[in-house]
N, CA, C and O of each residue as an XYZ file, in Angstrom:
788
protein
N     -47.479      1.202     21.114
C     -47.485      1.623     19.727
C     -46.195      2.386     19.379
O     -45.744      2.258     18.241
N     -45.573      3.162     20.266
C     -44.860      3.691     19.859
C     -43.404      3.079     19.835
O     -42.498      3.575     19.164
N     -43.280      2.113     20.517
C     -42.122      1.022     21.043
C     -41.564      0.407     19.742
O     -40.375      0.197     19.499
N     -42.890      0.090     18.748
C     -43.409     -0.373     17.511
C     -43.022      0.680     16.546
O     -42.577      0.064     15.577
N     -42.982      1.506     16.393
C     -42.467      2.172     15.765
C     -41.208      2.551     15.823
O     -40.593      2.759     14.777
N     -40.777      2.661     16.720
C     -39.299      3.156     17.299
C     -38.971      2.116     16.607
O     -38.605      2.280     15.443
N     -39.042      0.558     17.287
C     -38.612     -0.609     16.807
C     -38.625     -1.254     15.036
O     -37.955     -2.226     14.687
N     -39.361     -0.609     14.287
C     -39.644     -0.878     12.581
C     -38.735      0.116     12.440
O     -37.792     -0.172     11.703
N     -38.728      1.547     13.076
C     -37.884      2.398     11.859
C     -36.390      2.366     12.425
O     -35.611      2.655     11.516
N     -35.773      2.121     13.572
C     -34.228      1.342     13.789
C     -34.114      0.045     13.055
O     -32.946     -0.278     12.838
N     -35.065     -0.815     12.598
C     -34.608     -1.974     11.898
C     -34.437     -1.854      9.832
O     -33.945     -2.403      8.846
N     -35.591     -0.265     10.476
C     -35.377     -0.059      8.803
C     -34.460      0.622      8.524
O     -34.308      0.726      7.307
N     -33.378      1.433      9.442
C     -32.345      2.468      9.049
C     -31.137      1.704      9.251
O     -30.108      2.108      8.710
N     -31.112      0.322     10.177
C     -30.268     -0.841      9.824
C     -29.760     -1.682      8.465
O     -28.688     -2.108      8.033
N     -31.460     -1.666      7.960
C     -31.592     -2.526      6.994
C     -30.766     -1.532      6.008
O     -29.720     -1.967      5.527
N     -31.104     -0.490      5.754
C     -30.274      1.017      4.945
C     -28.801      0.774      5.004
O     -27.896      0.472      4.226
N     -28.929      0.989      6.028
C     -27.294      1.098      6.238
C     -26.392      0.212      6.114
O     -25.203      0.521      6.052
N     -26.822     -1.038      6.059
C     -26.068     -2.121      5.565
C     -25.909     -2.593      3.718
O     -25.133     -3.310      3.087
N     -26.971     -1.833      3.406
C     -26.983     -1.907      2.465
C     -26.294     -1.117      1.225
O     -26.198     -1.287      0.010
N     -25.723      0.158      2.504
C     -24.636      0.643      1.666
C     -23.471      0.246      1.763
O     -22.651      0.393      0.857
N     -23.128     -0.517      3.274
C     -21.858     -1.159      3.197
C     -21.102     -1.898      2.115
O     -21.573     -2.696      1.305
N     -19.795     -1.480      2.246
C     -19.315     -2.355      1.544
C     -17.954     -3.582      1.230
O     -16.893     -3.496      1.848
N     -18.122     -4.300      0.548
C     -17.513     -5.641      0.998
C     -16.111     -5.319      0.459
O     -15.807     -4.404     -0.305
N     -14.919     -6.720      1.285
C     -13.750     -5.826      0.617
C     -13.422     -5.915     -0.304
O     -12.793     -4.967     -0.774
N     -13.665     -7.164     -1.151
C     -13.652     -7.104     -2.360
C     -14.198     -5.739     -3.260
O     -13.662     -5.406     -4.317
N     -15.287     -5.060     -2.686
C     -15.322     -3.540     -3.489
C     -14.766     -2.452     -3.114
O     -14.792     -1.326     -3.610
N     -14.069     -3.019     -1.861
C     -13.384     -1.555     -1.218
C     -11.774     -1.580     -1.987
O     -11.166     -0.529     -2.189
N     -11.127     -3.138     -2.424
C      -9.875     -3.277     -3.302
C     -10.075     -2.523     -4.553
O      -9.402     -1.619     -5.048
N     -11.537     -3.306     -5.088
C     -11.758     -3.238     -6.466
C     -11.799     -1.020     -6.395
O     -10.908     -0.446     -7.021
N     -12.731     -0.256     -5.716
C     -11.905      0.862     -5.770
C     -10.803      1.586     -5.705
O     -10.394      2.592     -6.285
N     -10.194      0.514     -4.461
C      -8.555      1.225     -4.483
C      -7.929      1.650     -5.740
O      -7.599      2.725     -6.241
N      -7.869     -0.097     -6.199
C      -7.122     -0.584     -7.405
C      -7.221      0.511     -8.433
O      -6.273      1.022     -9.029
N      -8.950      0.902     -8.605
C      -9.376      2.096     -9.514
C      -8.837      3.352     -9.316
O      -8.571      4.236    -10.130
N      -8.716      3.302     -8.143
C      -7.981      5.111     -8.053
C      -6.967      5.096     -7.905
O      -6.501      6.225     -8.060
N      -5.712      3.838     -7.479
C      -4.629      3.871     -7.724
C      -3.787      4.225     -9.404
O      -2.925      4.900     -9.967
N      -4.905      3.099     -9.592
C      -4.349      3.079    -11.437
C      -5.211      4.222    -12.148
O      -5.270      4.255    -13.377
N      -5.792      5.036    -11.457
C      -6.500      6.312    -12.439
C      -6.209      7.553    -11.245
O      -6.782      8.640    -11.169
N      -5.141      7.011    -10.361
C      -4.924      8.835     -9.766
C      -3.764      9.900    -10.412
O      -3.376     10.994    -10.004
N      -3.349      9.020    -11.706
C      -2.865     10.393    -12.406
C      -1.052     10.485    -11.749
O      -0.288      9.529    -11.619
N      -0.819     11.688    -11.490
C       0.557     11.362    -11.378
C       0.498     11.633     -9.483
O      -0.585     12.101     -9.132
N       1.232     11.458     -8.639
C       1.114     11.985     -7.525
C       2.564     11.903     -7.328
O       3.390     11.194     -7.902
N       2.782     13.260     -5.878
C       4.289     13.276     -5.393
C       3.883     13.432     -4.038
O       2.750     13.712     -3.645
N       4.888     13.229     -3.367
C       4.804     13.446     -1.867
C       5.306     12.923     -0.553
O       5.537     11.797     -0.992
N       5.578     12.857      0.415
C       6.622     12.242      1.609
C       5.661     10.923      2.261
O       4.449     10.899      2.471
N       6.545     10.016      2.452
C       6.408      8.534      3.157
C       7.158      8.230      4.418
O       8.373      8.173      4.232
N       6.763      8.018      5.664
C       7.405      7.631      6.694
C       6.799      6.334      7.050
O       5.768      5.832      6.603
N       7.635      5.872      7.947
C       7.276      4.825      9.005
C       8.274      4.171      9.487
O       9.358      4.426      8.962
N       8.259      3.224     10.519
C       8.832      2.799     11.641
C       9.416      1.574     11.231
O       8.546      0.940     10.635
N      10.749      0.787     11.283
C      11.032     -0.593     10.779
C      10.254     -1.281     12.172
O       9.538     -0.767     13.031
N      10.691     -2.527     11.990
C      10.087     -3.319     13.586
C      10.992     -3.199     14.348
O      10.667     -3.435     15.511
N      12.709     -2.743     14.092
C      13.249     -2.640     15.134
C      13.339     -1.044     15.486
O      14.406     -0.736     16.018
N      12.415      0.021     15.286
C      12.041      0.608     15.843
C      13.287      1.854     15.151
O      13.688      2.761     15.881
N      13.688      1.742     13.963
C      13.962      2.754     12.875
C      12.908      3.027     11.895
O      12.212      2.429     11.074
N      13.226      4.868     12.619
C      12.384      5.686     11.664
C      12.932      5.819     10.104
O      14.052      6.147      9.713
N      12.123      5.566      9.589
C      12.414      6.063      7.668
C      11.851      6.954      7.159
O      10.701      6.889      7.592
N      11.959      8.024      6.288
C      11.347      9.163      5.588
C      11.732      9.217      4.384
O      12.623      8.478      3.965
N      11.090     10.144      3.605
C      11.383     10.107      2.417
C      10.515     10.915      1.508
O       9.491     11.323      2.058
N      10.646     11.202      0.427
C       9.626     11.358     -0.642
C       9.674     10.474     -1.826
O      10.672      9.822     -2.133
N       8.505     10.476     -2.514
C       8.052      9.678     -3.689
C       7.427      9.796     -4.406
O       6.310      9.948     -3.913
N       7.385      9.859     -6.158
C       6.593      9.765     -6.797
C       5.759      8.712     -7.241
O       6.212      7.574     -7.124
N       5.048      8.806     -7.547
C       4.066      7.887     -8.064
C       2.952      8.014     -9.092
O       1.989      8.754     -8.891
N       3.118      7.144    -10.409
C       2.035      7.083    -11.461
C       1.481      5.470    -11.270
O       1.845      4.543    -10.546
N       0.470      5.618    -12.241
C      -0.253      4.222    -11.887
C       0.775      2.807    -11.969
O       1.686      2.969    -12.782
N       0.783      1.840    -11.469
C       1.421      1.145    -10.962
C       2.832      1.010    -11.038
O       3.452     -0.023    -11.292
N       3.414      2.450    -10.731
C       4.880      2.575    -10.731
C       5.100      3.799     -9.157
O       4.338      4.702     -8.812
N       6.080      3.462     -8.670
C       6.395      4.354     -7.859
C       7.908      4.177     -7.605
O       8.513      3.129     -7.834
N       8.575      5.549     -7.003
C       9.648      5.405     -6.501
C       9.986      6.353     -5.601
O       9.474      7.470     -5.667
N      10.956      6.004     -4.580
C      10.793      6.349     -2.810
C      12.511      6.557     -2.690
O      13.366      5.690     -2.870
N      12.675      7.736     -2.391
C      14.300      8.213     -2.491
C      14.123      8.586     -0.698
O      13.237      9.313     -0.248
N      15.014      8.007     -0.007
C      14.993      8.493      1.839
C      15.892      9.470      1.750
O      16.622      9.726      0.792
N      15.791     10.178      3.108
C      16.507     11.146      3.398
C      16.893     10.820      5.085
O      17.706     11.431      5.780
N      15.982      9.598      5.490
C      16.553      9.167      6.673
C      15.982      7.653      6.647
O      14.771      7.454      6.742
N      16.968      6.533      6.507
C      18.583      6.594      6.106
C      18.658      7.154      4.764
O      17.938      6.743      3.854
N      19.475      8.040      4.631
C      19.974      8.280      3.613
C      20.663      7.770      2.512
O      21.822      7.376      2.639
N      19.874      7.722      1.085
C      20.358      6.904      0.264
C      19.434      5.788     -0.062
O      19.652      5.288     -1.165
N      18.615      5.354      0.509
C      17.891      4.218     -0.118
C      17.057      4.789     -1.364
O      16.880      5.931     -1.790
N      16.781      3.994     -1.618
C      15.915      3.861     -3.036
C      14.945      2.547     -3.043
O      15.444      1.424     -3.112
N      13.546      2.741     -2.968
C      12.592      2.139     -3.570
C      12.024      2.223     -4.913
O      11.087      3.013     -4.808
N      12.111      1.790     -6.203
C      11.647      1.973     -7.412
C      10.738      0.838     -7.874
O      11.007     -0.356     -7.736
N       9.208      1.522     -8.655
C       9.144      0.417     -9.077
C       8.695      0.912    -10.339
O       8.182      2.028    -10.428
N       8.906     -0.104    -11.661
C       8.547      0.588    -12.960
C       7.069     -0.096    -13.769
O       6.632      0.395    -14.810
N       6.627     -0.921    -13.290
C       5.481     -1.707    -13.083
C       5.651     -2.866    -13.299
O       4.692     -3.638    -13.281
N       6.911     -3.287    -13.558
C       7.012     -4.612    -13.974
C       8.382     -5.003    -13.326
O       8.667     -6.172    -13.587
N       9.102     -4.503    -12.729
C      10.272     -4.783    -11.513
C      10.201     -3.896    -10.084
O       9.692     -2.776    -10.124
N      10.656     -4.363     -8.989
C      10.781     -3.449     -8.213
C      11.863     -3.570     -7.569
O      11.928     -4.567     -6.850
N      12.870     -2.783     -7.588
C      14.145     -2.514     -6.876
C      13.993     -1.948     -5.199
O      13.253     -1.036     -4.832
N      14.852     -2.713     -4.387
C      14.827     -2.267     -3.128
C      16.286     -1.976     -2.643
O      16.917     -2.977     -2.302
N      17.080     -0.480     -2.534
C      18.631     -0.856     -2.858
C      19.094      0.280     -1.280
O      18.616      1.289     -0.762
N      19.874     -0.328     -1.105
C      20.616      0.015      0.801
C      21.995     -0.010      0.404
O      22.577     -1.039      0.060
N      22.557      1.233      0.459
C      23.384      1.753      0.148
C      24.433      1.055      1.059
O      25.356      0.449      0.514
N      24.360      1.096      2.191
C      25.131      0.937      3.545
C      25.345     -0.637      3.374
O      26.341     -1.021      3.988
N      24.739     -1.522      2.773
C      25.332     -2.783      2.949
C      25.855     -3.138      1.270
O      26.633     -4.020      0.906
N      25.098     -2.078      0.405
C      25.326     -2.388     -1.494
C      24.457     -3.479     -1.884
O      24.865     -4.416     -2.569
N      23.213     -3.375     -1.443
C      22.597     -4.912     -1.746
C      21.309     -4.161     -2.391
O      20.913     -3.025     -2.128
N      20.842     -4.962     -3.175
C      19.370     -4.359     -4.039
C      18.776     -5.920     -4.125
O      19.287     -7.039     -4.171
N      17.418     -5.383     -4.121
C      16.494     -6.827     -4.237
C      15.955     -6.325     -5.565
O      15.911     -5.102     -5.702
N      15.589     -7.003     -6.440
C      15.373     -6.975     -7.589
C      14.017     -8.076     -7.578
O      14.326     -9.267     -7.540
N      12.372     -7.697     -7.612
C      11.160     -8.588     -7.580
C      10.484     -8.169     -8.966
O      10.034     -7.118     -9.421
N      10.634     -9.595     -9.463
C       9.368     -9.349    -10.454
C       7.980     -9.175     -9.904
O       7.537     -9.961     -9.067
N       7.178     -7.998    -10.433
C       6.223     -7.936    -10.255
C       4.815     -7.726    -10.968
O       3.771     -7.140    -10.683
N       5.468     -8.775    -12.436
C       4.502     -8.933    -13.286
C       4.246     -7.570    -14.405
O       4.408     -6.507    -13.806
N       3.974     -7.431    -15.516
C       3.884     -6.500    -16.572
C       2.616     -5.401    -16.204
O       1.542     -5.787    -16.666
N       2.569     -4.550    -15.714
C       0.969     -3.512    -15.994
C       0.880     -3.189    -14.205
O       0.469     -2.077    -13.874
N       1.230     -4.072    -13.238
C       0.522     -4.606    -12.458
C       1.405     -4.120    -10.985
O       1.202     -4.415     -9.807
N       2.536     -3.187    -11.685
C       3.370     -3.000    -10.217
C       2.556     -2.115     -9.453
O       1.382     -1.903     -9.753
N       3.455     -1.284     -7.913
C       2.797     -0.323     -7.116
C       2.253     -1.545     -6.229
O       2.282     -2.773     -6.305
N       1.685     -0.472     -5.252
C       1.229     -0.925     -3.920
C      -0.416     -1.868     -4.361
O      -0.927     -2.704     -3.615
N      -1.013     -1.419     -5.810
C      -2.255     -2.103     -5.812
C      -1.653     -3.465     -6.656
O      -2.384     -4.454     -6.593
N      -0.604     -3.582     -7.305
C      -0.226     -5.009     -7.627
C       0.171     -5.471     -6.747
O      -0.440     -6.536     -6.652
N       0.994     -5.371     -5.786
C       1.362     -6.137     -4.435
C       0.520     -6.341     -3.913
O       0.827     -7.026     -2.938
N      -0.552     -6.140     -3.953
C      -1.647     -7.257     -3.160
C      -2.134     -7.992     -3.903
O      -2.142     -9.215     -3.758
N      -2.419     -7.636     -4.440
C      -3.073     -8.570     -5.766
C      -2.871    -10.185     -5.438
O      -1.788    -10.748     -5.597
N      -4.481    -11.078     -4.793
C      -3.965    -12.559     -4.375
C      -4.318    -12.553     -2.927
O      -4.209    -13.555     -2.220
N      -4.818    -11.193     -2.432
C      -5.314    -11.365     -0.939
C      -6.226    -11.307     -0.631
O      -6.869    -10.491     -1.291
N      -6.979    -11.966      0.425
C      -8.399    -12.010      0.451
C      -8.316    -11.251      1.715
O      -7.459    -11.398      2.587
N      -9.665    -10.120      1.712
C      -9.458     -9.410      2.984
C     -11.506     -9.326      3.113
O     -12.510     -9.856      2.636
N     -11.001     -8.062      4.298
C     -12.438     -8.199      5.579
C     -12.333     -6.582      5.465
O     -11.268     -5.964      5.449
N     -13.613     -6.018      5.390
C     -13.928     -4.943      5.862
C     -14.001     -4.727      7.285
O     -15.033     -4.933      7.923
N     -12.772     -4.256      7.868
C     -12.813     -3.714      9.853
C     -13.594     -2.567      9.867
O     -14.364     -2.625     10.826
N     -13.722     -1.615      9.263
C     -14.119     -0.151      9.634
C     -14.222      0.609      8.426
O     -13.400      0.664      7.512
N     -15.480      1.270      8.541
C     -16.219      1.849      7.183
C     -17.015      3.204      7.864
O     -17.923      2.938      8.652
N     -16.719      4.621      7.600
C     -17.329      5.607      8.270
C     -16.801      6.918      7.047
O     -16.344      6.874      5.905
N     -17.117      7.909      7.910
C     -16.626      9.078      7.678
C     -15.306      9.239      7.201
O     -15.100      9.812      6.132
N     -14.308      8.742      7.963
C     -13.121      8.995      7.717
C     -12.374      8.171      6.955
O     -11.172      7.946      7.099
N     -13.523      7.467      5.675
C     -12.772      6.220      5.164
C     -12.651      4.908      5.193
O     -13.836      4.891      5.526
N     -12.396      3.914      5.169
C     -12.481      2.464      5.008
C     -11.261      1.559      5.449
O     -10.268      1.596      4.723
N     -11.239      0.696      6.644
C      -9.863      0.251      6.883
C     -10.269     -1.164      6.694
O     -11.145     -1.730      7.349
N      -9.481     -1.744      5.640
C      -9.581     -3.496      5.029
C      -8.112     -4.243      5.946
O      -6.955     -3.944      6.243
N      -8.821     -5.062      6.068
C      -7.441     -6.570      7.114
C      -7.629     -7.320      5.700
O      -8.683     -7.433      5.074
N      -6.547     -7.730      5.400
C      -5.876     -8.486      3.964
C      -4.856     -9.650      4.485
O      -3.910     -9.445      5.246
N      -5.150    -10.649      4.047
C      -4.413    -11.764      4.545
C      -4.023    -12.460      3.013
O      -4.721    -12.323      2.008
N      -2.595    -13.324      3.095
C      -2.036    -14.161      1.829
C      -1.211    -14.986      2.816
O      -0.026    -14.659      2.884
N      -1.581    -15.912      3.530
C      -0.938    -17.127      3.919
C       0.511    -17.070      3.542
O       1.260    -17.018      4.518
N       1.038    -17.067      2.472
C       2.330    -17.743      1.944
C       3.248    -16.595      1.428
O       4.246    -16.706      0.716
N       2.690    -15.466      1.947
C       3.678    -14.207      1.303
C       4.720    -13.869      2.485
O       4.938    -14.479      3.532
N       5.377    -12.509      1.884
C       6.475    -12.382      2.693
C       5.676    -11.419      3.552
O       6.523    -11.150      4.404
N       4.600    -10.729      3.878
C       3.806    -10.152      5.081
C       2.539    -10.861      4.441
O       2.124    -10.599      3.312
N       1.938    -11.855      5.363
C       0.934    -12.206      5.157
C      -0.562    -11.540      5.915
O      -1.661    -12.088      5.826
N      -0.414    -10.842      6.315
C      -1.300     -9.620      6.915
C      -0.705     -8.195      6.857
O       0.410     -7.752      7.136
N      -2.299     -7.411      6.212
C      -2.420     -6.556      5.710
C      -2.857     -5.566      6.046
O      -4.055     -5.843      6.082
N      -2.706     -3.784      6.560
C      -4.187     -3.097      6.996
C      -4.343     -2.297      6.202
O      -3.820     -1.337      6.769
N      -4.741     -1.872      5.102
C      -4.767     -1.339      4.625
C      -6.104     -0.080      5.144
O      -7.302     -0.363      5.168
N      -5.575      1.177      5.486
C      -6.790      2.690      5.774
C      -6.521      3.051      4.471
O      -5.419      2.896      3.944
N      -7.948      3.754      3.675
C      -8.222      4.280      2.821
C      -8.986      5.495      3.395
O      -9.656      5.372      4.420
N      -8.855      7.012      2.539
C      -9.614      7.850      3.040
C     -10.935      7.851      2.075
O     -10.863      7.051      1.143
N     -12.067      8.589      2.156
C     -13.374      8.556      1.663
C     -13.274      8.079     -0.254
O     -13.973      7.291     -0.890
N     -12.050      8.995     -0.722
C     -11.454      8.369     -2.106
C     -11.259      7.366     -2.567
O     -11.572      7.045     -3.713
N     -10.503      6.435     -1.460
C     -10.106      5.368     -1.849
C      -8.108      4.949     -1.714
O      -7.346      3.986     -1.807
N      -8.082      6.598     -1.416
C      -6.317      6.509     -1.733
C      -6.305      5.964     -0.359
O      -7.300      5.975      0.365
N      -4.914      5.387      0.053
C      -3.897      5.148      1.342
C      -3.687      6.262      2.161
O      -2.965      7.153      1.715
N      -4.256      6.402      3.451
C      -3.710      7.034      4.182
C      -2.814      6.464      4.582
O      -1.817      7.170      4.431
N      -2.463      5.085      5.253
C      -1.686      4.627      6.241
C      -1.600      2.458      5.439
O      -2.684      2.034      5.036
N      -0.736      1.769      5.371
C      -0.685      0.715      4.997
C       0.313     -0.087      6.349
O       1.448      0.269      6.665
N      -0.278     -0.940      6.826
C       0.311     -1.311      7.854
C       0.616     -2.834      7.387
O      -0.372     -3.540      7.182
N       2.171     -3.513      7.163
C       2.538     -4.669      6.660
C       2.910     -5.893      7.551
O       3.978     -5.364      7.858
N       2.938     -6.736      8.037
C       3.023     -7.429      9.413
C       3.566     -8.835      8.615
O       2.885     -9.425      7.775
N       4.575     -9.142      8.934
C       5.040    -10.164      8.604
C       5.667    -11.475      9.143
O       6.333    -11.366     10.173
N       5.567    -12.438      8.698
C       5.642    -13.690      9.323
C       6.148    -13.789     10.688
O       5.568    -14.544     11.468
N       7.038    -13.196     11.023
C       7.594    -13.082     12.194
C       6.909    -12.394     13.599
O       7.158    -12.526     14.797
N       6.104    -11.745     12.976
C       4.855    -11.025     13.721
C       5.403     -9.058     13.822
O       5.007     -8.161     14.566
N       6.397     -9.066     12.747
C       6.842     -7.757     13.485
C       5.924     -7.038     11.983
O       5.186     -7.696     11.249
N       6.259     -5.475     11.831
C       5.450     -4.502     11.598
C       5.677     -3.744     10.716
O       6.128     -2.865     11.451
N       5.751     -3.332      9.766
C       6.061     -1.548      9.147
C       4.444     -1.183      9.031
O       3.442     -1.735      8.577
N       4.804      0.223      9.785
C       3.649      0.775      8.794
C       3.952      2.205      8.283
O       4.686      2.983      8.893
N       3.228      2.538      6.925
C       3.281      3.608      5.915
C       2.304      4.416      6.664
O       1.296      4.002      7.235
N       2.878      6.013      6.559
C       2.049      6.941      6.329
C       2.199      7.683      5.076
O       3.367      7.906      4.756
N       1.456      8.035      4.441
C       1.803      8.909      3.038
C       0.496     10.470      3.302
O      -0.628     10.738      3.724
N       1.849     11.128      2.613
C       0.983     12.993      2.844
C       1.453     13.538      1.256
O       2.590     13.611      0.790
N       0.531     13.780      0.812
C       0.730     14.458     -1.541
C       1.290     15.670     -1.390
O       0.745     16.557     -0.733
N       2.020     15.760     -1.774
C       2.282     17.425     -2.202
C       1.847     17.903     -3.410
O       0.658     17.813     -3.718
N       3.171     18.711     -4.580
C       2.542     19.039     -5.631
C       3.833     18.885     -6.515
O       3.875     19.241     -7.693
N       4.511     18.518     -6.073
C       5.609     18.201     -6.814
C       5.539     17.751     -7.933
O       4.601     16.963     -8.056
N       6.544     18.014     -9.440
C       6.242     17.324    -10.815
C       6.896     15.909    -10.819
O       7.864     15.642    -10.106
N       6.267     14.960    -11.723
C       6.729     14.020    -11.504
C       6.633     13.302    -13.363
O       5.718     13.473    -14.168
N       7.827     12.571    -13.537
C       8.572     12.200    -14.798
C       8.545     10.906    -15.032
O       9.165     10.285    -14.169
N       7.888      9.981    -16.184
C       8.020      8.633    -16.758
C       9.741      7.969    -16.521
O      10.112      6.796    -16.507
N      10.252      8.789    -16.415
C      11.844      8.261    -16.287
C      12.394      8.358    -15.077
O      13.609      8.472    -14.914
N      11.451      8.316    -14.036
C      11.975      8.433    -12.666
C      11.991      7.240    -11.842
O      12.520      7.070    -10.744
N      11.206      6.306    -12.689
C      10.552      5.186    -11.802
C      11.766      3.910    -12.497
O      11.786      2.805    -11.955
N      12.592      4.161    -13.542
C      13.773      3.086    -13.465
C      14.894      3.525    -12.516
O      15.330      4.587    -12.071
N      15.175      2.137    -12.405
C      16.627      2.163    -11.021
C      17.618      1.354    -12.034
O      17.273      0.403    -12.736
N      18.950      1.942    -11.964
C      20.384      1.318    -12.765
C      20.848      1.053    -11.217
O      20.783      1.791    -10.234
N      21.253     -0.046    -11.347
C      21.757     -0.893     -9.813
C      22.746     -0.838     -9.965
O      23.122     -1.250    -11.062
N      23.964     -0.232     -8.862
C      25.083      0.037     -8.902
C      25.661     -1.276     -9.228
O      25.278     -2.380     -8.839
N      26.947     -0.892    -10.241
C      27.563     -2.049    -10.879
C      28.305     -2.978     -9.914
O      28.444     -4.192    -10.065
N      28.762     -2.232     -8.896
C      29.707     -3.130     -7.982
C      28.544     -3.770     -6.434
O      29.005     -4.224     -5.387
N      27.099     -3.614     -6.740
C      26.312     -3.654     -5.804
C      25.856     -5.548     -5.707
O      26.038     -6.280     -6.681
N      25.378     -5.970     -4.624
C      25.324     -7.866     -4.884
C      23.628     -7.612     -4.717
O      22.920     -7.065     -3.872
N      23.379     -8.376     -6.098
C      21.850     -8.568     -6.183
C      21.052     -9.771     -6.132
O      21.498    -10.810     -6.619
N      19.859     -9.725     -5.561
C      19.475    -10.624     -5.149
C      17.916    -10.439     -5.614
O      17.024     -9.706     -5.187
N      17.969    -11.668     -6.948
C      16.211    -11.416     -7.355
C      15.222    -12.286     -6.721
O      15.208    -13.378     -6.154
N      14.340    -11.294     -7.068
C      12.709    -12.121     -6.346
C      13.000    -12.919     -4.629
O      12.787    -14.025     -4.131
N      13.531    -11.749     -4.224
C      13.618    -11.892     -2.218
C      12.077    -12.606     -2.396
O      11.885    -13.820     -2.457
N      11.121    -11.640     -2.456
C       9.813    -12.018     -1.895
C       9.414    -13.041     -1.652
O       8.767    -13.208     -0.618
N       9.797    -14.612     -2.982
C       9.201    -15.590     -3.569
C      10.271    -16.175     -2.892
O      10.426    -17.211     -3.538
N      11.465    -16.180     -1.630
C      11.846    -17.080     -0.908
C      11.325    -17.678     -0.274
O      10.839    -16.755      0.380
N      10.754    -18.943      0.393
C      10.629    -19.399      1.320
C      11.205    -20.395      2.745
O      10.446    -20.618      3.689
């Protein structure tokens, strides 16, 4: 009798618990929501290239605009204003220039088109695997903390190599006129890298 019981109420705190899970399609569909409704945010970005250069930096960010000034290498600039995104390297003078559609820039328009899998759902947040076949990183990891924001975005691209983001907020103010980039006049530009194949 009691085996029986043990056994109904583990199948019923199963049955519970799955039922709060959730799929990734609702774990995007929140991101997306608190990306584009977290208001203004500031704060430092690191991570590792695949050949094993560290990058740092700080960045602001409003809903689907951000921009990422390094301090190691020094001089880059990531901008995006929601509807272009500039990628500009001082050391060679080259800027990539990607359309990225009107309303829709930032890290929650760049996915936008991927179908992903819930890996891990707990306490500490929600980590989604995001796949797009035909992009320029076609696998995705995106960790979210209990909110919904990015702790960590890990990008893996065709080649099999890696970046991954860590991001930490501060309190820094942050300005509608921060997120355009004027591309140095004597700099060689190159639009919509992404959409090469």
């Amino acid at each position: 009798m009691k085996i029986k019981i043990i056994a109904t109420t583990i199948l019923i705190i199963a049955q519970t618990a799955s039922g709060f899970a959730l799929t990734a399609d609702e774990v995007m569909q929140k991101f997306r929501g608190r990306m584009y409704g977290a208001g203004k945010l500031s704060g430092t970005i690191s991570w590792e290239s695949d050949r094993g250069m560290p990058h740092s930096g700080s960045f602001k960010y409003m809903p689907g605009k951000i921009f990422v000034k390094f301090n190691n290498p020094s001089g880059k600039v990531i901008a995006c204003n929601g509807k272009k995104l500039w990628i500009y390297n001082p050391n060679n003078n080259i800027c990539g220039v990607q359309d990225v559609g009107g309303g829709t820039g930032g890290i929650a328009g760049l996915l936008s088109g991927y179908n992903g899998i819930v890996t891990g759902q707990g306490a500490d947040g929600y980590t989604v695997k995001l796949s797009k076949p035909n992009a320029a990183f076609p696998e995705v990891i995106l960790r979210l903390d209990q909110s919904f924001f990015p702790k960590s975005i890990l990008l893996k691209n065709r080649n099999g190599n890696q970046l991954q983001f860590k991001i930490a907020l501060d309190s820094g103010a942050v300005l509608n006129s921060q997120f355009e980039f004027n591309v140095p006049a004597n700099a060689q530009v190159i639009r919509n890298p992404l959409q090469i194949k």
